[in-house]
N, C-alpha and C positions, 0 to 999 in steps of 0.2 A: 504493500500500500504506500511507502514511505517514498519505493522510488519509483512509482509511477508518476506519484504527486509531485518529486523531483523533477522530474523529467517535461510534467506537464507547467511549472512554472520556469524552467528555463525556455522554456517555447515561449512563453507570454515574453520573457524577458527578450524576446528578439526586437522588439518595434523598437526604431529610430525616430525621432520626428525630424524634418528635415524644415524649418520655416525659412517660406519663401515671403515678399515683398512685392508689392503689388505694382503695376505697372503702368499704368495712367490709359490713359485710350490711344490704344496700341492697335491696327487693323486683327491682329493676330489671335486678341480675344475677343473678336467680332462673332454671331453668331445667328443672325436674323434679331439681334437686339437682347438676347438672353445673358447672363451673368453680371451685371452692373453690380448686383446687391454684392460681391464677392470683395469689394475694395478694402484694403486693411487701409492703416492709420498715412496720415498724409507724411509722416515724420520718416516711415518706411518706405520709402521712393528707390526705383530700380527701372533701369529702360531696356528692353531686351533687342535682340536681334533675331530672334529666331530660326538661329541658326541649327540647329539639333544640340549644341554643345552648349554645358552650361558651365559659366565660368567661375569662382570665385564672389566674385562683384556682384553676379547675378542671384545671391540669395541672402538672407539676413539672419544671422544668432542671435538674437535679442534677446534677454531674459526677458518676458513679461509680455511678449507677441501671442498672443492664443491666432488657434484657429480653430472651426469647425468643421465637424467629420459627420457624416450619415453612415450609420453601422448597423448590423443584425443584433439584435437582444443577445443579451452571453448567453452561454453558455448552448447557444444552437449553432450549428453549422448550415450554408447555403451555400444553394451551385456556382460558379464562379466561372470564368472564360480566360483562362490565363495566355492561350494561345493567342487570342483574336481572330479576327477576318479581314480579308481583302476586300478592300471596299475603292473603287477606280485605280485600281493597281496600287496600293499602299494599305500598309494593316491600321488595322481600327478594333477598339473595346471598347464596349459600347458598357457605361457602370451610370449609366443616365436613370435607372431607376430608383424610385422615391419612398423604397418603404424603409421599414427598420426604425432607429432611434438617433438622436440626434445626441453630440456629445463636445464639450470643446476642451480644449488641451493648449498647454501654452511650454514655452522653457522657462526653467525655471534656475533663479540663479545661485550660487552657492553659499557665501555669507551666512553667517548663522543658523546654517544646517546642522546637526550632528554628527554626518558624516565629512564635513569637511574638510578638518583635521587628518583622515587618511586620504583622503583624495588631494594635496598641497597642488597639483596641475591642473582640474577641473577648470572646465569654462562653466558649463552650464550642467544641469540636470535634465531631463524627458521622462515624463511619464509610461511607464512599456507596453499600460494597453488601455481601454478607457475608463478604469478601476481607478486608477493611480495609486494604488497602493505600491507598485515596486517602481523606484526610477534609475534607466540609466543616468549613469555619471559619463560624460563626454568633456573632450578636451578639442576645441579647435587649437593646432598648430601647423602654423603655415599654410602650405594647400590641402590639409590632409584635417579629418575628422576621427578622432580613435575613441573608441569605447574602452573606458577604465576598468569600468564594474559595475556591480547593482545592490543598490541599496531599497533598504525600504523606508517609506514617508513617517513611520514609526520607528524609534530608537534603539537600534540595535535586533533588528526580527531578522533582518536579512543585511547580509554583508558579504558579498563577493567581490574582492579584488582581484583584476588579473595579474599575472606576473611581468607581462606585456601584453601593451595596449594592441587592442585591437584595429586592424585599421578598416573601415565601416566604408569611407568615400575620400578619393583622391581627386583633386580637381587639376584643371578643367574635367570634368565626368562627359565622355561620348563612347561609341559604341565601338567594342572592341577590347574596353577595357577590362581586367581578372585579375583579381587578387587573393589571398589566401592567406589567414594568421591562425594557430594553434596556440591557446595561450593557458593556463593554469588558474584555477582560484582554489589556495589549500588554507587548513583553517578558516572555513568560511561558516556561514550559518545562512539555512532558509529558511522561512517561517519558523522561525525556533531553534530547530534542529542541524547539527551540527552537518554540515557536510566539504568533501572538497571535490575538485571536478576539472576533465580536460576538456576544453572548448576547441573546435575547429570552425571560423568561418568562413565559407567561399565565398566571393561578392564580383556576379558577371553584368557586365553592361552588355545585354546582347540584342537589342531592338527598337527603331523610333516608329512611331506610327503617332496615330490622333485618338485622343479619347473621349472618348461623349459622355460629360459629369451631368449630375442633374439639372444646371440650370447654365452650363456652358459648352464650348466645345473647344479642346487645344491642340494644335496639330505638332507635330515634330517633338513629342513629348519620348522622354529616353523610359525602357521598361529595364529595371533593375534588380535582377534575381540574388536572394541571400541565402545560402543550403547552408544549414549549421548543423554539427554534429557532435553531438556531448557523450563523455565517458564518466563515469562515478566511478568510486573507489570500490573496488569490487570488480571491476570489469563492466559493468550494466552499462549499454550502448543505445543511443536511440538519436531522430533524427527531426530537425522541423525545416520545410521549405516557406518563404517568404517572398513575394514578388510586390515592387514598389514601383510607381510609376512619379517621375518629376518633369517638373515643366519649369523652365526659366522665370524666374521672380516669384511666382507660387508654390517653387519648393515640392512636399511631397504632396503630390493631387488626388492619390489612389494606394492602396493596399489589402493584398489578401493574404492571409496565413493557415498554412497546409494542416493537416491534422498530422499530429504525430505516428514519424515512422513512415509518414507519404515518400513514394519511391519516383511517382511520376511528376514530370517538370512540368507539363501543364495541368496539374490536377485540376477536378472540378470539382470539389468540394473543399469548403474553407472555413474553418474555426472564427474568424473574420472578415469582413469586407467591409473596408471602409472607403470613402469616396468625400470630399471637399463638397463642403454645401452651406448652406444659410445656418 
């Protein structure tokens, strides 16, 4: 029971938040007049190029940026389309639909956290899934974003530091990109209980197409696959796949995440789906 539970909160512990920056009336997020309502704050200003490739410039860390997401209710899983379709010769995912729940999430900064003290490099914190009970600990350096570790919003529940950082997203981000880190958390704790554990991330940039959110449409958007694979002390091995979809100045637009132990790359069913909305 101990390490299923394991297993099933280092799955949750996969989400990234990626915030993006909104981009003024750009042709790019045109769409027969739909997404206006999507504008963040005017003090986050970003102009893109839309060129497939996002740069640095083109997104914002901000402690204190929310956004919101349209999600499935926990604990259910739904169909999902991680392949896409061709739609005039270019791929297309169509996550324009409206049901589920709505939920918003922001980064959050590290100053008088409890965990801060071990984490002395942290930029910001991310909530891992729309609970926010666990967050990761991120560090932006340079062109690079790495994952620390994960803590919990509560003092001392959970505490996993890696031994090296994770590297999550290297920029400029275009297609073609793969990267790989193996990194350790020993004497750690999850919910309570004491654990340690080997983490493998893969993180491929393999696909641009257009996606159709609920109330927008963005074309030349990068799809971003994350396959992570964990070992416990013990030998017990298990797997979670994660596919993220970003758009230049709006960061991450889209994500679905596999049910544990999913073997196939475009699965269709997903523990979540979440999608950018009001």
């Amino acid at each position: 029971m101990y390490r299923r539970h394991k297993t099933s909160a280092i799955a949750s512990a996969l989400a990234l938040l990626f915030a993006g920056c909104f981009a003024g009336d750009d042709p790019l997020f045109a769409d027969g007049g739909g997404g206006d309502g999507l504008t963040l704050p005017d003090a986050v200003s970003c102009l893109p190029n839309n060129d497939g490739v996002i740069d640095l410039n083109e997104v914002a860390f901000l402690p204190g940026l929310a956004l919101t997401y349209r999600t499935n209710k926990p604990g259910t899983t739904v169909a999902v389309d991680v392949a896409g379709k061709t739609v005039n010769d270019a791929l297309e995912w169509d996550f324009s639909a409206r049901d589920g729940v709505t939920f918003t999430t922001a980064l959050e900064e590290v100053k008088s956290q409890w965990w801060a003290p071990i984490f002395p490099n942290a930029s910001h914190a991310v909530p891992s899934d729309p609970s926010g009970k666990t967050l990761q600990v991120v560090q932006v350096d340079g062109d690079r974003l790495l994952l620390l570790g994960l803590v919990s919003r509560d003092k001392d529940v959970t505490r996993l530091v890696y031994d090296t950082p994770v590297l999550f997203l290297r920029f400029p981000l275009k297609v073609g990109d793969s990267y790989s880190t193996t990194a350790q958390a020993l004497d750690g704790k999850l919910d309570g209980l004491p654990i340690a554990t080997e983490d493998t991330y893969t993180v491929t940039i393999d696909a641009l197409g257009t996606v159709r959110l609920p109330f927008v449409k963005l074309s030349k958007t990068l799809r971003i696959r994350v396959d992570v694979e964990t070992k416990a002390v013990g030998g017990v091995k298990n797997s979670v796949k994660q596919v993220q979809w970003f758009h230049e100045c709006y960061g991450e637009i889209a994500r679905v995440v596999s049910k544990t132990g999913e073997t196939q790359a475009d699965f269709t069913q997903a523990t979540e789906f979440r999608r950018l909305s009001f």
